[in-house]
GULOBA-687354 format. One record per atom (N, C-alpha, C): residue number from 1; residue in one letter; atom name; x, y, z. Coordinates in pm, 1 decimal, decimal comma. Example, Ala and Ser with C-alpha at 12.3 -4.5 7.8 and 13.67 -1.06 7.14 Angstrom:
BEGIN
REC   n res atom       px       py       pz
REC   1   A    N   1319,0   -569,0    780,0
REC   1   A   CA   1230,0   -450,0    780,0
REC   1   A    C   1320,0   -330,0    780,0
REC   2   S    N   1285,0   -225,0    708,0
REC   2   S   CA   1367,0   -106,0    714,0
REC   2   S    C   1290,0      3,0    787,0
END
This chain:
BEGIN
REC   n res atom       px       py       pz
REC   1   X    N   1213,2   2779,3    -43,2
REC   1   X   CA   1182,4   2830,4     88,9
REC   1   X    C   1250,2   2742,8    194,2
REC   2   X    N   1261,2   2776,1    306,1
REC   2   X   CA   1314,7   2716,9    433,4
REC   2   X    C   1229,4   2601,3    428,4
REC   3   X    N   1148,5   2575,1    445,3
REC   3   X   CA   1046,4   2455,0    456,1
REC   3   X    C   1073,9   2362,4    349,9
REC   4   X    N   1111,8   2426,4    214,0
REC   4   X   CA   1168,9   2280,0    128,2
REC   4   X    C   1309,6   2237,4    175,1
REC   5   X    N   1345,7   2335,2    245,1
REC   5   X   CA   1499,6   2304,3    287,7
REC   5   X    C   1512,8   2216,0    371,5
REC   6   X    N   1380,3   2223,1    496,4
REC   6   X   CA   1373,1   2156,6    589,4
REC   6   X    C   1366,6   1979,3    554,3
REC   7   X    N   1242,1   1992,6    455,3
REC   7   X   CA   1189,8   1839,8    347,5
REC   7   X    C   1330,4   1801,8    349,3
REC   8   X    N   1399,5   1850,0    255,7
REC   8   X   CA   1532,1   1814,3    170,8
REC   8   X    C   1587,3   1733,7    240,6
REC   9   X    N   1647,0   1815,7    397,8
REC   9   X   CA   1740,6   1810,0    458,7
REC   9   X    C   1687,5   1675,8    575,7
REC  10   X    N   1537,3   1669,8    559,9
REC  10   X   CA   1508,4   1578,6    641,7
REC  10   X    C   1532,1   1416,7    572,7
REC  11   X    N   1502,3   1445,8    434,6
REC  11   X   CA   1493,4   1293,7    368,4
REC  11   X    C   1665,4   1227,9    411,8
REC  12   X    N   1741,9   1350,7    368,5
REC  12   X   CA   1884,9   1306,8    386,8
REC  12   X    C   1892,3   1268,0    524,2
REC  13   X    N   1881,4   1286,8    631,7
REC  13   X   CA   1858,2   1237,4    775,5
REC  13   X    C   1853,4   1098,0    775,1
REC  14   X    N   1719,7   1083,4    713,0
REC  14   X   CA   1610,0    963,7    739,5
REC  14   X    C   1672,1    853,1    667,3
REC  15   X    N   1724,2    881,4    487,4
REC  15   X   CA   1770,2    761,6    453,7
REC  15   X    C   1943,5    741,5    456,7
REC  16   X    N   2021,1    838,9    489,6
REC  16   X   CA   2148,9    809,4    506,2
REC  16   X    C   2200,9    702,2    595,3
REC  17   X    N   2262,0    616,6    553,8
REC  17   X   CA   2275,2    480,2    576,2
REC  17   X    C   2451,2    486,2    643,5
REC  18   X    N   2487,3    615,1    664,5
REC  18   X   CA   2614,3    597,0    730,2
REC  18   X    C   2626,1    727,4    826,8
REC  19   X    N   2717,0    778,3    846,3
REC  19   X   CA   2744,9    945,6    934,8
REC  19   X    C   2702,6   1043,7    844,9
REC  20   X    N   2615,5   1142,2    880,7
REC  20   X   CA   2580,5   1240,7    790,1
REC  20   X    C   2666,2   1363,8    870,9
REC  21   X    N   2726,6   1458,4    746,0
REC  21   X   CA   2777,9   1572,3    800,3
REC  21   X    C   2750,2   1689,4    754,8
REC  22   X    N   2681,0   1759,0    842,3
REC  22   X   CA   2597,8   1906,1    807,4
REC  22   X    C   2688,2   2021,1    781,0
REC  23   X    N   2727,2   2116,5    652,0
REC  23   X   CA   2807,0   2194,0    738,6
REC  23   X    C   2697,9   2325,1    704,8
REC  24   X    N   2653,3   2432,4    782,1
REC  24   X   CA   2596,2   2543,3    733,8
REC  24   X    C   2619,9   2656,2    784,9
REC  25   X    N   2529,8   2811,6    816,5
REC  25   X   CA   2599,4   2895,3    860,3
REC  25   X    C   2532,9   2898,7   1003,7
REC  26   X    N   2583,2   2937,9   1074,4
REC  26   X   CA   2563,9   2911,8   1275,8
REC  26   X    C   2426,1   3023,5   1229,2
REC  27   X    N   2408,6   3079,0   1183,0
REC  27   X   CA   2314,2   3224,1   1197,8
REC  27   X    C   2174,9   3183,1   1182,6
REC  28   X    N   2195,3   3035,3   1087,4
REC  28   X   CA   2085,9   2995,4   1033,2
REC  28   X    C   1960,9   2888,8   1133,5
REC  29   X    N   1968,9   3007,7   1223,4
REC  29   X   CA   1872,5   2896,9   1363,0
REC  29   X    C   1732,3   2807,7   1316,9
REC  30   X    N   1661,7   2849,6   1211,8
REC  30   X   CA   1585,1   2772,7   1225,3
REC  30   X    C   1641,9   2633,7   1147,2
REC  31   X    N   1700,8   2631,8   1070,5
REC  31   X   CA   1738,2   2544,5    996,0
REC  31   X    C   1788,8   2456,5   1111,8
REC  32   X    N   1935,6   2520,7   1198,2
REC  32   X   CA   1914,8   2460,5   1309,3
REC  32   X    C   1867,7   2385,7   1378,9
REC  33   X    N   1748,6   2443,3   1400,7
REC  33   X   CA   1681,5   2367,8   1509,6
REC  33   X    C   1584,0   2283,7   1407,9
REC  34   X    N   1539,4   2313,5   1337,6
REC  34   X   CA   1473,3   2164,1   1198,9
REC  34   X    C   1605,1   2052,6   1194,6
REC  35   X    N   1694,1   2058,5   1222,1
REC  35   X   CA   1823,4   2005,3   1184,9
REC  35   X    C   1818,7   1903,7   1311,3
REC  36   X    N   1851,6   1936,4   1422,1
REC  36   X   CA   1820,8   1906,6   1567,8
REC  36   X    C   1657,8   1796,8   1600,2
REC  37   X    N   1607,2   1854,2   1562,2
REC  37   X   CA   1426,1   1795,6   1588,7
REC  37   X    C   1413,1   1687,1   1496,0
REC  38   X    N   1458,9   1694,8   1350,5
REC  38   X   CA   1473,2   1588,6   1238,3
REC  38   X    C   1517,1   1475,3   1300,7
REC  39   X    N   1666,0   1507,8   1301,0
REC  39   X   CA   1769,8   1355,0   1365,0
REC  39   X    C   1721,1   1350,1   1529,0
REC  40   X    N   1641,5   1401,4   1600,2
REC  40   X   CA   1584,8   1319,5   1723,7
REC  40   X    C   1448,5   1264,4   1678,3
REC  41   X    N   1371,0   1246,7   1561,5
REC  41   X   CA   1279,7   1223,4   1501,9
REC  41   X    C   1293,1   1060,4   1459,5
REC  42   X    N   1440,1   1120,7   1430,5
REC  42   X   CA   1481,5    909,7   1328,6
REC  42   X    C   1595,1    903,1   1395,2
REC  43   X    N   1586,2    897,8   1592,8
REC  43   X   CA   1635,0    851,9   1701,3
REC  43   X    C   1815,5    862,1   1631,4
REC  44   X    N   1854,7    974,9   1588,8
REC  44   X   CA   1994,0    980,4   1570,0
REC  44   X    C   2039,3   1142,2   1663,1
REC  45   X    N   2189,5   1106,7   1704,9
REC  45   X   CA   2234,7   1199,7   1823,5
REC  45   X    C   2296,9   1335,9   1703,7
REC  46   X    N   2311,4   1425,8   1785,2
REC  46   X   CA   2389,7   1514,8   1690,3
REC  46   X    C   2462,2   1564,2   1794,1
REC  47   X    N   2598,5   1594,4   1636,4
REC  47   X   CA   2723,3   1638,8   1734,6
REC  47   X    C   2736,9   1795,1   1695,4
REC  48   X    N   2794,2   1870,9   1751,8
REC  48   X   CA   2811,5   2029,2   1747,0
REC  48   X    C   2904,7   2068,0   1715,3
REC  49   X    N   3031,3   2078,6   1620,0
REC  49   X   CA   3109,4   2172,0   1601,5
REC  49   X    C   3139,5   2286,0   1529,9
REC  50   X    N   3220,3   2353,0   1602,4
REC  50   X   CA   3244,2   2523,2   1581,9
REC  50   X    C   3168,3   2575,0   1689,6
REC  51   X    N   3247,1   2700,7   1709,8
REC  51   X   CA   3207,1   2779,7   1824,9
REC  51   X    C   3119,0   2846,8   1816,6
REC  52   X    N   3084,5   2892,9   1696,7
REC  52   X   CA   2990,9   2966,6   1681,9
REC  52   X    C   2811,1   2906,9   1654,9
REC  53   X    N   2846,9   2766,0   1592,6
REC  53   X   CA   2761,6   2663,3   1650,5
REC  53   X    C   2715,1   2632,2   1758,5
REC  54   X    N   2825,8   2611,2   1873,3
REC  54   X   CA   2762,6   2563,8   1934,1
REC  54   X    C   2711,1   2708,4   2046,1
REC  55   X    N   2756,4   2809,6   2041,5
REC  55   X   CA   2737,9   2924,6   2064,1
REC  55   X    C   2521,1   2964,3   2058,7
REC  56   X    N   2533,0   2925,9   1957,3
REC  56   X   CA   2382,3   2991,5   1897,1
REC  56   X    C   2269,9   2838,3   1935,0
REC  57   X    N   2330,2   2725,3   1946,6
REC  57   X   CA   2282,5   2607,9   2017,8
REC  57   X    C   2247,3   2641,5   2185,6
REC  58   X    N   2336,5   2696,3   2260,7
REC  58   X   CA   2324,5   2728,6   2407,2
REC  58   X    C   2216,1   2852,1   2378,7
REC  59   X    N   2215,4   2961,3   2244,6
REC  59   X   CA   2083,4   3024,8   2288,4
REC  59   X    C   1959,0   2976,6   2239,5
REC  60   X    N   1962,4   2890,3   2129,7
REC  60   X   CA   1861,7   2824,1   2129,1
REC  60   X    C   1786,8   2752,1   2272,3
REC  61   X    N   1856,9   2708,0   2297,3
REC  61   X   CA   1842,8   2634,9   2467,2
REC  61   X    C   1787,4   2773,5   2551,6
REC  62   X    N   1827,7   2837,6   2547,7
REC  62   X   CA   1790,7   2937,5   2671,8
REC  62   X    C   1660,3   3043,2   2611,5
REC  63   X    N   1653,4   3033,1   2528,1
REC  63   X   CA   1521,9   3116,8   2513,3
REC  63   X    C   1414,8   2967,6   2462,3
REC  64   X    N   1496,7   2882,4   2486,4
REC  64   X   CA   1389,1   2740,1   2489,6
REC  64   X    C   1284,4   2744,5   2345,6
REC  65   X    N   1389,5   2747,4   2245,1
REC  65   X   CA   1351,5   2751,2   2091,1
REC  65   X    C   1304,9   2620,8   2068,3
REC  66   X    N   1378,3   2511,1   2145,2
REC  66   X   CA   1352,9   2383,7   2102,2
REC  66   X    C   1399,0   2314,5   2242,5
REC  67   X    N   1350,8   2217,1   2251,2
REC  67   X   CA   1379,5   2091,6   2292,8
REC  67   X    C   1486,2   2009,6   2226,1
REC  68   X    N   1621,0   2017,9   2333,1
REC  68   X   CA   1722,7   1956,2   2276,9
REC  68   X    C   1749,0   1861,6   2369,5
REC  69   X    N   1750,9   1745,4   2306,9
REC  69   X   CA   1820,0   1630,8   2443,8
REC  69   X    C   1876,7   1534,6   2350,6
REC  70   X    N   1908,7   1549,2   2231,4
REC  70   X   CA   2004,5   1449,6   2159,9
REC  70   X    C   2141,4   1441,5   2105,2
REC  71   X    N   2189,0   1582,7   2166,4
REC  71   X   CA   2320,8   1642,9   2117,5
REC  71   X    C   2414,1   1596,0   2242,4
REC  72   X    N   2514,9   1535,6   2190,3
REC  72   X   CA   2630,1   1424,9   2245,9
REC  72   X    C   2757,1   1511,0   2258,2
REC  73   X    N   2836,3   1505,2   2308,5
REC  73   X   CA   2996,4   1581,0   2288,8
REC  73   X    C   3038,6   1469,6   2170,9
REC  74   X    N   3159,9   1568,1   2118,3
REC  74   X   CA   3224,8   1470,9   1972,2
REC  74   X    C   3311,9   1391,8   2027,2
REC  75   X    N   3371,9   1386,6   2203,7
REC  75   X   CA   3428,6   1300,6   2239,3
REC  75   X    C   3350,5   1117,8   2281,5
REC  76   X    N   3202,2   1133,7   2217,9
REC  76   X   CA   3166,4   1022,1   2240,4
REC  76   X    C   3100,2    982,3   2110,5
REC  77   X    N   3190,4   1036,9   1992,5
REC  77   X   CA   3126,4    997,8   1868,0
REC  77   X    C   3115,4    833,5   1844,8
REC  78   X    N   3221,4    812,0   1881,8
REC  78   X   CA   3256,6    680,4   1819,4
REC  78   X    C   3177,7    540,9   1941,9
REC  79   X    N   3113,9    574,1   2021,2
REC  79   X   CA   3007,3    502,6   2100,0
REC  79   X    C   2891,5    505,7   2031,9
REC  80   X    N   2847,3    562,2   1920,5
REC  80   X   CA   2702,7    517,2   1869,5
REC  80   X    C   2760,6    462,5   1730,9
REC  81   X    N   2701,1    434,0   1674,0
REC  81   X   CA   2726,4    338,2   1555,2
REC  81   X    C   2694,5    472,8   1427,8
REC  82   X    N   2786,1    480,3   1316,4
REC  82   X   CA   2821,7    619,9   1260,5
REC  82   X    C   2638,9    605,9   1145,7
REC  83   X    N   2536,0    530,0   1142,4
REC  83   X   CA   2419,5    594,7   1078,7
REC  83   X    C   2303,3    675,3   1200,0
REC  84   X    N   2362,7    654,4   1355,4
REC  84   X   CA   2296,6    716,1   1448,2
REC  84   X    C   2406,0    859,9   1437,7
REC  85   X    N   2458,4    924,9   1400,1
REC  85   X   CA   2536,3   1046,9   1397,1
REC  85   X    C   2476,3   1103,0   1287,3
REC  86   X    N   2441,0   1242,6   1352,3
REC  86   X   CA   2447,8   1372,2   1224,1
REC  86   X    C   2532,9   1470,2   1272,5
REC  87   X    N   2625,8   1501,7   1218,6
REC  87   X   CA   2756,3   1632,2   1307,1
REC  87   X    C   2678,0   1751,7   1210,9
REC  88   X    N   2630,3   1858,4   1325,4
REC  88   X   CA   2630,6   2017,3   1267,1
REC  88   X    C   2721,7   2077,0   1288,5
REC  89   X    N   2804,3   2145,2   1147,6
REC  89   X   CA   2920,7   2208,5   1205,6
REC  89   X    C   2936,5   2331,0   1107,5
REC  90   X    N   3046,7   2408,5   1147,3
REC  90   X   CA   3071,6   2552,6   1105,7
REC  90   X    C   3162,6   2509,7    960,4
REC  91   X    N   3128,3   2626,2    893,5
REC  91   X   CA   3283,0   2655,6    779,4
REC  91   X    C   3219,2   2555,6    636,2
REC  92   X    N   3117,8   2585,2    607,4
REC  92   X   CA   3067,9   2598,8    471,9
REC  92   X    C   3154,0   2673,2    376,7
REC  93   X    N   3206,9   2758,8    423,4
REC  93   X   CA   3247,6   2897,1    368,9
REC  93   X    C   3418,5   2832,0    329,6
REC  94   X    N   3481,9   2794,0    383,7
REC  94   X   CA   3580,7   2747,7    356,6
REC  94   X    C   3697,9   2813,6    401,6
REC  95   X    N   3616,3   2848,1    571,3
REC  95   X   CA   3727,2   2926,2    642,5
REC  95   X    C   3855,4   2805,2    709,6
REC  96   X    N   3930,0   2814,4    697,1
REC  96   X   CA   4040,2   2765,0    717,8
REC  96   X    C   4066,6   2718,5    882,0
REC  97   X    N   4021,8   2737,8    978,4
REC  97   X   CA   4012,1   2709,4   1123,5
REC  97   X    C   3878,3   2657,6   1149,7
REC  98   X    N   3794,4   2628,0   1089,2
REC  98   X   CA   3654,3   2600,7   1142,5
REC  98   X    C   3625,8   2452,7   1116,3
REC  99   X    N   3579,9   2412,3   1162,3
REC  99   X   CA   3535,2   2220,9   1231,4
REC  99   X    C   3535,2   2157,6   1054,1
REC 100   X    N   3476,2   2230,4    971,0
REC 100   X   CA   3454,4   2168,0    798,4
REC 100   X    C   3611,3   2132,4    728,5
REC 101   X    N   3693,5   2280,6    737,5
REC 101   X   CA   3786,0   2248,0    701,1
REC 101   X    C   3932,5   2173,9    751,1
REC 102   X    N   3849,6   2165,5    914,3
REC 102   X   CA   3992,7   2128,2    980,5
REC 102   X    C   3953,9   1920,5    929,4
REC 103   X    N   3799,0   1916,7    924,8
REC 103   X   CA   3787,1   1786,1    892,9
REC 103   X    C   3797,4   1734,5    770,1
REC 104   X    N   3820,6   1875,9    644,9
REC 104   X   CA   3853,1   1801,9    529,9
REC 104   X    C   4042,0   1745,6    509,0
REC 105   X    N   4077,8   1832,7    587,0
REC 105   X   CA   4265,9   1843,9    546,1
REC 105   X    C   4272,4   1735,3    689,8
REC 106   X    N   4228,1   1657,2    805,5
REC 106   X   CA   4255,8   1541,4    820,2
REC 106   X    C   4363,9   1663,9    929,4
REC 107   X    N   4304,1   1715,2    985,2
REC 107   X   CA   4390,4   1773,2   1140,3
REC 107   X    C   4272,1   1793,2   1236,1
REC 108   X    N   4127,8   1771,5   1222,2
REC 108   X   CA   4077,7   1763,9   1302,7
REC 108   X    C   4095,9   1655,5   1396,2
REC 109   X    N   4094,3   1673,7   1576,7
REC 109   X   CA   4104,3   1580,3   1662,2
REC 109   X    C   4060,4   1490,8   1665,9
REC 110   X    N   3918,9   1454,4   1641,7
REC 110   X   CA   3835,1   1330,7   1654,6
REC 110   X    C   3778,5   1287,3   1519,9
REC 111   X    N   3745,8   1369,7   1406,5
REC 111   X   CA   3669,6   1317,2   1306,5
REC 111   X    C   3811,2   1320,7   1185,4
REC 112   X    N   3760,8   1198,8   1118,7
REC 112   X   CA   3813,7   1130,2    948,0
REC 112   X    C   3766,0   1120,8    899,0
REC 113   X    N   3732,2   1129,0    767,0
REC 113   X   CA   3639,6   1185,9    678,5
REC 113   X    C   3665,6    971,4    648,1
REC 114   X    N   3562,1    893,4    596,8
REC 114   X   CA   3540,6    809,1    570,7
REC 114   X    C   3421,9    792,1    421,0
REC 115   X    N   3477,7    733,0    303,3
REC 115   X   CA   3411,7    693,5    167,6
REC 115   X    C   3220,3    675,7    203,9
REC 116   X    N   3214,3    614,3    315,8
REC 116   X   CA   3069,8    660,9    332,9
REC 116   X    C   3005,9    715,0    426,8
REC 117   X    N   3082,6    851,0    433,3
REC 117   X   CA   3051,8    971,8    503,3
REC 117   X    C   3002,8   1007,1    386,8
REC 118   X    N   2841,1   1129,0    474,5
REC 118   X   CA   2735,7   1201,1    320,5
REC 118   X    C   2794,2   1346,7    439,1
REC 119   X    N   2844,4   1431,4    355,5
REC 119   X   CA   2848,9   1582,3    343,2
REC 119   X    C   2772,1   1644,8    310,3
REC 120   X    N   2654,3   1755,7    400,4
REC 120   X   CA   2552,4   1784,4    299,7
REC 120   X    C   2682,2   1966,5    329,7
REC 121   X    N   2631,5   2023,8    179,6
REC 121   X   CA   2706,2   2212,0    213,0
REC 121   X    C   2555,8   2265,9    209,2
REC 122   X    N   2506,5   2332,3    300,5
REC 122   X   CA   2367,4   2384,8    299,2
REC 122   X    C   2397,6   2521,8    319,7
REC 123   X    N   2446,3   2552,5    227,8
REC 123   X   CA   2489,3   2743,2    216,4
REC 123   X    C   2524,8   2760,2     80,9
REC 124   X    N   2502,3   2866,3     54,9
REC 124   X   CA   2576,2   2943,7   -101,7
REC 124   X    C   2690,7   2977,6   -145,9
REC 125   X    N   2782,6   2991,3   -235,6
REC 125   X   CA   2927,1   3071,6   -213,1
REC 125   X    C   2886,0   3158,8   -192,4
REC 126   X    N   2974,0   3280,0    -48,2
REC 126   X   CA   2979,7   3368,1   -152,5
REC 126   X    C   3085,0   3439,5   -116,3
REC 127   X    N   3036,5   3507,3   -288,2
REC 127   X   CA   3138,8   3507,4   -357,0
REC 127   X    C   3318,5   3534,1   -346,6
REC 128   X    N   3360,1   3611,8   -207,5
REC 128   X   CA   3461,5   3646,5   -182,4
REC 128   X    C   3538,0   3524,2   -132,4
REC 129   X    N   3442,6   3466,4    -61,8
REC 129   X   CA   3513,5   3289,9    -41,0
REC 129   X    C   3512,2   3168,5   -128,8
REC 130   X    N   3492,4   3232,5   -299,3
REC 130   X   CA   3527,9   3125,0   -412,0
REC 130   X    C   3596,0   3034,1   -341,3
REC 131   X    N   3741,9   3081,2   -359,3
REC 131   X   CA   3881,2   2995,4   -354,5
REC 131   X    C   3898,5   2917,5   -266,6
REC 132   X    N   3844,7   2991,9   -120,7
REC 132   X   CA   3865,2   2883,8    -22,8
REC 132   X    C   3749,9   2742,3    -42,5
REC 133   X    N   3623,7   2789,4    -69,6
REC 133   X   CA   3551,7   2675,0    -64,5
REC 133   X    C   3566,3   2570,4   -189,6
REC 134   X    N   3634,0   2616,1   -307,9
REC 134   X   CA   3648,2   2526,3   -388,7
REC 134   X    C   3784,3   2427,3   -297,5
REC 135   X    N   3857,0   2446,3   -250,0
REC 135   X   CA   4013,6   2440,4   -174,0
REC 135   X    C   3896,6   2324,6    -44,3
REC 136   X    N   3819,9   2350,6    -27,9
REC 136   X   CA   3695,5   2299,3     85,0
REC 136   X    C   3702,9   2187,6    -22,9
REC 137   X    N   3647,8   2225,2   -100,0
REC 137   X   CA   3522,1   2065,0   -186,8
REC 137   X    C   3605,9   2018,0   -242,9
REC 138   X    N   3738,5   2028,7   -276,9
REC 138   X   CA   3854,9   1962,6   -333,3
REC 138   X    C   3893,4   1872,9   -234,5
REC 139   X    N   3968,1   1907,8   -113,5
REC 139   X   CA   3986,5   1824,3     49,6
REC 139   X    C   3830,9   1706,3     19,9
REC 140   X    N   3721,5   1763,2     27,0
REC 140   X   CA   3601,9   1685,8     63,6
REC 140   X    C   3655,4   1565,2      2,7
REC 141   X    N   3648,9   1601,0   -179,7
REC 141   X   CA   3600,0   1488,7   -264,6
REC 141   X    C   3737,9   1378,8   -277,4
REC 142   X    N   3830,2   1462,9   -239,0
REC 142   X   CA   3934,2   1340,9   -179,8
REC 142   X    C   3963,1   1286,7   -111,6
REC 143   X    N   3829,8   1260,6     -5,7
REC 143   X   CA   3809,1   1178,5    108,2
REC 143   X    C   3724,3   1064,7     24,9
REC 144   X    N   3679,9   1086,1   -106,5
REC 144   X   CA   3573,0    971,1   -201,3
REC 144   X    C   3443,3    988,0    -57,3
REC 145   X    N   3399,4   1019,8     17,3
REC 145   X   CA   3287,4   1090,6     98,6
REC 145   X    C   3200,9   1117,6    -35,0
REC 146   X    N   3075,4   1125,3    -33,9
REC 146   X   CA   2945,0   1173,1    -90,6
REC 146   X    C   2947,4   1337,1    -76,4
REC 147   X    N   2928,1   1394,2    -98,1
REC 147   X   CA   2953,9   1533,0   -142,7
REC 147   X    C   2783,3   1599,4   -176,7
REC 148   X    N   2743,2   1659,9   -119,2
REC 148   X   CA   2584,1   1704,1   -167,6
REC 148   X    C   2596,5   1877,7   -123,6
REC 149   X    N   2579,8   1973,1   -274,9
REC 149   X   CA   2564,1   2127,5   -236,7
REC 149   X    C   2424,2   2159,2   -263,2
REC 150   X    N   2370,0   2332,3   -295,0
REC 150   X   CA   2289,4   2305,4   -311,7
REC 150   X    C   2270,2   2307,9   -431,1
REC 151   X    N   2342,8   2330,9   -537,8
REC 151   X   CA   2322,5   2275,9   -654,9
REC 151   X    C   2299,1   2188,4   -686,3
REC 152   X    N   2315,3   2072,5   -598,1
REC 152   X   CA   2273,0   1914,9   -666,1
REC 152   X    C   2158,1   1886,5   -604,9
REC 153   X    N   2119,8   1967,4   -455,7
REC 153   X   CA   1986,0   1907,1   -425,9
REC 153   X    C   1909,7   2045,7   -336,5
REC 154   X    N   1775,6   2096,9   -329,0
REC 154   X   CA   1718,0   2226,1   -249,9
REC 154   X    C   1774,2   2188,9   -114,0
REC 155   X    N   1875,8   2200,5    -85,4
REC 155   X   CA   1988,5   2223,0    109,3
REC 155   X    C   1999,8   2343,2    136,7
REC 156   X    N   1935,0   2438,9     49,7
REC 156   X   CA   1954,3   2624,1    104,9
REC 156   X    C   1885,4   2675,8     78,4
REC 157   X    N   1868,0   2781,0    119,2
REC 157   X   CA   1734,0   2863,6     75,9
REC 157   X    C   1852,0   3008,9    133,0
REC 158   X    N   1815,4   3101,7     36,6
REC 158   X   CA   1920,4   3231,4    113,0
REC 158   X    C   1821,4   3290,2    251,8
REC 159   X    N   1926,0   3339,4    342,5
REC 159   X   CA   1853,8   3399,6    488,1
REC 159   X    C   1796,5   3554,8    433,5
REC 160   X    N   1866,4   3587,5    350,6
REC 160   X   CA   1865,3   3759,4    254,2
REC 160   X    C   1659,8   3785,0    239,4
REC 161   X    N   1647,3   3840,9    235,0
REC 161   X   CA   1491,8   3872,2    175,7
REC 161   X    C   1495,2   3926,5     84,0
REC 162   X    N   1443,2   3913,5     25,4
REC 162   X   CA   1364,6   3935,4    -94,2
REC 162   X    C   1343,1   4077,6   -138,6
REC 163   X    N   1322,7   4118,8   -307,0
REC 163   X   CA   1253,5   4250,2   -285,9
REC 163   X    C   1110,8   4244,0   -220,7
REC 164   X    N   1037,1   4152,9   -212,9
REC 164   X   CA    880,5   4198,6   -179,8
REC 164   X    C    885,5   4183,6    -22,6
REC 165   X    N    991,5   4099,2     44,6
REC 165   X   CA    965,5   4043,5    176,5
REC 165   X    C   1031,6   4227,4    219,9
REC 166   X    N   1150,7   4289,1    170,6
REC 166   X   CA   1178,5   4420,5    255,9
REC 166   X    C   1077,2   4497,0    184,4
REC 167   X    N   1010,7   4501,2     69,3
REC 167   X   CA    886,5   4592,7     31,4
REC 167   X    C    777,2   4587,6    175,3
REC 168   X    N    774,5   4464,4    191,0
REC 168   X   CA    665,9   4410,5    321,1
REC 168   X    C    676,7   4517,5    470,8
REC 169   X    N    816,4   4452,9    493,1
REC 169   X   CA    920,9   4534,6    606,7
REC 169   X    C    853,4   4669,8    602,5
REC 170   X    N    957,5   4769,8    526,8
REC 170   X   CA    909,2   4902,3    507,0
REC 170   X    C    780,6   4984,6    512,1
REC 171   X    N    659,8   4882,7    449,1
REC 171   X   CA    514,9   4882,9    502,9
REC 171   X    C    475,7   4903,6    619,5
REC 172   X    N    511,2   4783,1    733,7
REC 172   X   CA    478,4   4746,7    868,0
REC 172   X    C    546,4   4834,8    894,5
REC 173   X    N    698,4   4937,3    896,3
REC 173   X   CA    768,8   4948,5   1013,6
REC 173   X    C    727,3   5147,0    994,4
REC 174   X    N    680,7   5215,3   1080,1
REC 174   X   CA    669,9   5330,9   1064,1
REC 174   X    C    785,5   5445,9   1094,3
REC 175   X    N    858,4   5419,4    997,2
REC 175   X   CA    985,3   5517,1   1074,2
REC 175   X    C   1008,4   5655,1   1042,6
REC 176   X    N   1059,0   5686,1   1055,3
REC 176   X   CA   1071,2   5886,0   1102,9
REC 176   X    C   1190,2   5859,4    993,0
REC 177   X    N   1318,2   5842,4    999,9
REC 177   X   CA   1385,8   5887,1    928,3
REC 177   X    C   1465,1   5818,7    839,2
END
């Protein structure tokens, strides 16, 4: 469930002892904002990249989902000391322009992937983006970076429902056609 995801994702917060780097899907707001509330919890800033990140961050803010006051621009990464940083960013998926992969292939502007940088991937393949995300975790693990999917530890929970959760749906919703 989201809530072990939240646990999971919080321990990694709390004991990562260098820059932690989130990558997941922008859609996934609550995780989000558990993501956000965690690292202002154990007084660490978070940075935002991808557009579509930081996109769904400004509506978090405006329908006032959360209380955000610890998110920094990535132009002032390197002013806090890298175990006060958690970067949330786009391209789990292993899209080729998005903040994950521009930081695994070493053309992103401000971030270098560094041996004790922790990568958490808090998303699933799927499946049509095999190639690119293996082409992703290949770049990663040749940064020698820590590498964590959710196969190695509960970092996802699918957003999809369930058969019983749309059995549920269909119950509550009275529709005509």
């Amino acid at each position: 469930s989201e809530s072990v995801v939240a646990q999971n994702i919080e321990r990694f917060i709390k004991e990562t002892k260098a820059r932690l780097i989130i990558g997941t899907f922008a859609s996934q707001v609550e995780r989000i904002i558990s993501i956000v509330k965690t690292a202002e919890k154990y007084n660490k800033k978070i940075v935002v990249e991808g557009r579509s990140m930081k996109a769904n961050l400004e509506i978090i803010k405006l329908l006032k989902l959360a209380e955000i006051q610890n998110v920094i621009p990535i132009e002032e990464i390197e002013n806090y000391p890298p175990d006060r940083i958690v970067m949330l960013v786009t391209g789990a998926q292993g899209e080729e322009f998005a903040a994950l992969m521009r930081i695994a292939n070493k053309t992103h502007k401000y971030v270098r992937l560094k041996k004790t940088d922790t990568i958490l991937l808090s998303s699933s393949i799927i499946p049509t983006n095999h190639k690119a995300i293996v082409k992703l975790k290949d770049n990663l693990y040749r940064s020698e970076a820590k590498v964590v999917t959710y196969l190695d530890s509960d970092i996802h929970a699918s957003g999809h429902g369930n058969r019983d959760e749309l059995k549920w749906i269909h119950q509550k919703i009275n529709y005509k056609f």
